[in-house]
C-alpha positions as MATLAB code, in Angstrom:
seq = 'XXXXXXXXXXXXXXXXXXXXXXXXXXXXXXXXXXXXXXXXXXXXXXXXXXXXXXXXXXXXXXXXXXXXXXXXXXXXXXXXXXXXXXXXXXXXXXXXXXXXXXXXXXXXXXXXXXXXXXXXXXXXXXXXXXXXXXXXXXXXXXXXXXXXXXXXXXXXXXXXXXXXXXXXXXXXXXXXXXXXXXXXXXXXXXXXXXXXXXXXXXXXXXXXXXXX';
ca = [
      62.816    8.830  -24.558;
      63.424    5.559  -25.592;
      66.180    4.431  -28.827;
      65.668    1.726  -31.206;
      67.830    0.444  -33.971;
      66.877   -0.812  -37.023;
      69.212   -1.265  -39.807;
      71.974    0.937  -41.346;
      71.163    4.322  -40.565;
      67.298    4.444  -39.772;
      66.214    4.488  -35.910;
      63.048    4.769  -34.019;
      62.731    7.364  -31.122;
      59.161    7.144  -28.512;
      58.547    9.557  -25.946;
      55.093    9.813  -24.476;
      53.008    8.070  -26.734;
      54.594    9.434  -29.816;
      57.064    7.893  -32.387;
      59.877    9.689  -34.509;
      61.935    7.709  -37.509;
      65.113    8.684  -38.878;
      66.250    8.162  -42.527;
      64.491    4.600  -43.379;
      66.278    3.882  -46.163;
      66.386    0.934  -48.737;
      68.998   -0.849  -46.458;
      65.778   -0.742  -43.344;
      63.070   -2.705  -42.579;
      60.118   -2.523  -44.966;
      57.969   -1.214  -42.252;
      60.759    1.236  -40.836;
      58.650    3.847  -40.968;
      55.226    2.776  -40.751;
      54.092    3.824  -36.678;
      55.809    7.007  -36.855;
      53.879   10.080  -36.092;
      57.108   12.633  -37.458;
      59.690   11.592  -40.183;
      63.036   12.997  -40.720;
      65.331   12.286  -43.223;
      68.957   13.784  -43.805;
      69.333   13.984  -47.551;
      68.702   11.993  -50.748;
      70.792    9.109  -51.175;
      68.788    5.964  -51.400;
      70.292    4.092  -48.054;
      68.639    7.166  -46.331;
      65.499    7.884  -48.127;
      63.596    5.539  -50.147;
      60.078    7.203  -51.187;
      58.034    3.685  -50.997;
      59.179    3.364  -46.533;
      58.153    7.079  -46.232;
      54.968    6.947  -48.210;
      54.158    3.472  -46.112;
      54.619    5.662  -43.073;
      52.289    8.429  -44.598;
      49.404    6.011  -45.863;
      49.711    4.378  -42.126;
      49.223    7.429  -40.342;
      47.178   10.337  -41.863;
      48.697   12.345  -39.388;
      51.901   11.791  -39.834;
      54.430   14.711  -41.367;
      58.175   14.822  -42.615;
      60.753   17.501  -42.063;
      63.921   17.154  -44.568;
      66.060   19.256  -47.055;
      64.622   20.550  -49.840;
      65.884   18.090  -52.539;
      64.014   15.115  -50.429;
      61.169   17.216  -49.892;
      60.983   18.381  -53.599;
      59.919   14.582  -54.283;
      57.056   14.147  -52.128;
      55.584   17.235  -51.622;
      52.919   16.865  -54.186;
      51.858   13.516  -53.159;
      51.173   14.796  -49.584;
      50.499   18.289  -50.009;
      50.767   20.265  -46.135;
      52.802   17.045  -44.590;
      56.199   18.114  -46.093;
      58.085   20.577  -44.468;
      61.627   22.190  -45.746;
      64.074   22.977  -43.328;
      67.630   23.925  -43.246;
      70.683   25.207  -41.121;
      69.767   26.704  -37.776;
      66.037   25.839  -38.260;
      64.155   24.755  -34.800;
      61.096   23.134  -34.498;
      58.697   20.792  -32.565;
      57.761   17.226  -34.006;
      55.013   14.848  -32.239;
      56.238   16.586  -29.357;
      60.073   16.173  -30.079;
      62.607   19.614  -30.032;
      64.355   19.542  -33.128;
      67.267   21.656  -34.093;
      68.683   21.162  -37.684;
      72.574   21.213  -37.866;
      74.690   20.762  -41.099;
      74.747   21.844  -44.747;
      76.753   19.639  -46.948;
      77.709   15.767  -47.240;
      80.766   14.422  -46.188;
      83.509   14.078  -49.248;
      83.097   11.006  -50.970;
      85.695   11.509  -54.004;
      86.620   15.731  -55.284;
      85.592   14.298  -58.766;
      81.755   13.799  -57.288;
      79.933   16.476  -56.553;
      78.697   17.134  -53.175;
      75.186   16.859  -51.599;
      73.123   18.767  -49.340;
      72.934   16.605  -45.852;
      71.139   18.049  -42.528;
      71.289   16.761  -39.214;
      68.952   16.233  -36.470;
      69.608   17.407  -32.751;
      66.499   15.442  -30.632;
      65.625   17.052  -27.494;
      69.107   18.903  -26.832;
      70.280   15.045  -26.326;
      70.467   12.674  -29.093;
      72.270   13.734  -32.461;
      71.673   12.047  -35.975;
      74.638   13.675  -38.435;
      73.264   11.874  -41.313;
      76.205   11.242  -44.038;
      78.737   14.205  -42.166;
      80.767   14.963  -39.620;
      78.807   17.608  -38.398;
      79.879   18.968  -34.881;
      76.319   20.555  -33.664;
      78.544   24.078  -32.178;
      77.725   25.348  -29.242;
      75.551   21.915  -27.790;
      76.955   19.076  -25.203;
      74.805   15.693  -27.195;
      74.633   13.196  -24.550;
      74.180   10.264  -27.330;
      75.956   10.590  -30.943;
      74.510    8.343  -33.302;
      78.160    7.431  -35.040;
      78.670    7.015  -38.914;
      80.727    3.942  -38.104;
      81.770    2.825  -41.661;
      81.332    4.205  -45.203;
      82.652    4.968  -48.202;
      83.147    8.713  -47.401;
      85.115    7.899  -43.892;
      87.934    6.185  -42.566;
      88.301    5.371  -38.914;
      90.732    7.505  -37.993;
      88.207   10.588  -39.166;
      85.448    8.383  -36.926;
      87.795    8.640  -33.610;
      88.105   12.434  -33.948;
      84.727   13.058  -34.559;
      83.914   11.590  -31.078;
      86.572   13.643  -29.318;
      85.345   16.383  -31.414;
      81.388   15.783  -30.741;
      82.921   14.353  -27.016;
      79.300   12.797  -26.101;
      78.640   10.934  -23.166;
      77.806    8.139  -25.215;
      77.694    7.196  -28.988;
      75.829    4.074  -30.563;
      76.735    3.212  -34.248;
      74.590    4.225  -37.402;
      75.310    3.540  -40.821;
      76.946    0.373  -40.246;
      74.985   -2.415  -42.253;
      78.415   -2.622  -45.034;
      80.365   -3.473  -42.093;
      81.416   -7.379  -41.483;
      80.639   -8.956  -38.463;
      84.259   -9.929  -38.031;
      85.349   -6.633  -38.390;
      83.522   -4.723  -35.579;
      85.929   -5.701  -33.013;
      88.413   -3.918  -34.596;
      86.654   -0.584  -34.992;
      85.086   -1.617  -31.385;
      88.654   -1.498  -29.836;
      90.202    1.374  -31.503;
      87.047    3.914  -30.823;
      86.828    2.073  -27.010;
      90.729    2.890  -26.448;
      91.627    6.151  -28.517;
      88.674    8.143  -26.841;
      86.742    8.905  -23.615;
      83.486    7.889  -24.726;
      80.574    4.939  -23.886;
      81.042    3.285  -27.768;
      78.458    0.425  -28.273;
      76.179   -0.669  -31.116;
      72.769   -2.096  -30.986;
      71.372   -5.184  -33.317;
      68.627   -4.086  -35.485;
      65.445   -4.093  -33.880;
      67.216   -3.382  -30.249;
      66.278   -0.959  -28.040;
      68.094    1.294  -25.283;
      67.242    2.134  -21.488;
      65.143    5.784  -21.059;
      67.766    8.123  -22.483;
];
């Protein structure tokens, strides 16, 4: 299974011949999703899912499905009647030929005076977690690769550094990081490098990892 990037929180999985996308928001590519063959998406907030990437995706490949919460699939599943599927907390299933276990229920706390979302996250092949906007901790799983809500309005880095020792994953590669500066990575580079145990990295957009 190979990784790729692409911006803010969306990224590209390919095992055998087949192609997953997570969450390609309006902060992604244009084409984020179009080559997928399976579609996930966390929850509804725009930098996550944006209706005109999925149904690009869709139109591209006839074939292609989506698996999300039901406020996401609420939106699209009249448009593509039989390719949107509802899942949930402790839901398993099998996508192009990726193991998928759904971990999560709410999103993170942004401010008590807003009301909080639904958010779901994605555990790919026992291996490779995507929390989505939470600091989910998948219980009872060892995730070799966190992909690590780095910066956002609903975090603050000290909450980032205990989610890795909580999550503890051999390696974690940041997500949702497209509001952070350049100038400022080094600093969130060197605190999560020295304060835990784990491989912390990031990939460009449009970057790809070794075989995971």
């Amino acid at each position: 299974m190979e990784l790729t990037k692409k911006t803010h929180s969306c990224v590209r999985l390919e095992k055998d011949g087949w192609v997953l996308v997570i969450d390609p928001g309006v902060f992604s590519e244009e084409d984020a999703a179009v080559g997928a063959d399976a579609l996930l998406v966390t929850h509804e907030h725009a930098d996550h899912f944006d209706e005109g990437r999925l149904r690009a995706g869709l139109e591209a490949n006839p074939a292609a499905e989506i698996w999300t919460l039901a406020a996401v699939a609420d939106q699209l599943s009249a448009a593509f009647p039989g390719r949107v599927h509802t899942v949930g907390e402790g839901d398993t299933f099998t996508a192009a030929g990726f193991d998928i276990e759904v971990h999560g229920q709410l999103h993170a706390v942004i401010h008590p005076d807003i009301p909080r979302i639904t958010n779901v996250g994605y555990l790919i092949d026992g291996t490779v977690f995507h929390p989505g906007d939470a600091l989910t901790v998948p219980e009872g799983r060892q995730v070799d690769t966190l992909l690590l809500p780095v910066h956002a309005p609903w975090n603050k880095v000290s909450e980032v550094i205990d989610y890795v020792r909580a999550v503890a994953p051999r390696r974690a590669v940041d997500i949702h990081d497209s509001l952070l500066r350049d100038h400022a990575r080094p600093i969130y580079d060197g605190l999560i490098g020295n304060l835990t145990t784990t491989d912390h990295g990031r990939l460009a957009p449009g970057t790809a990892t070794g075989p995971l």
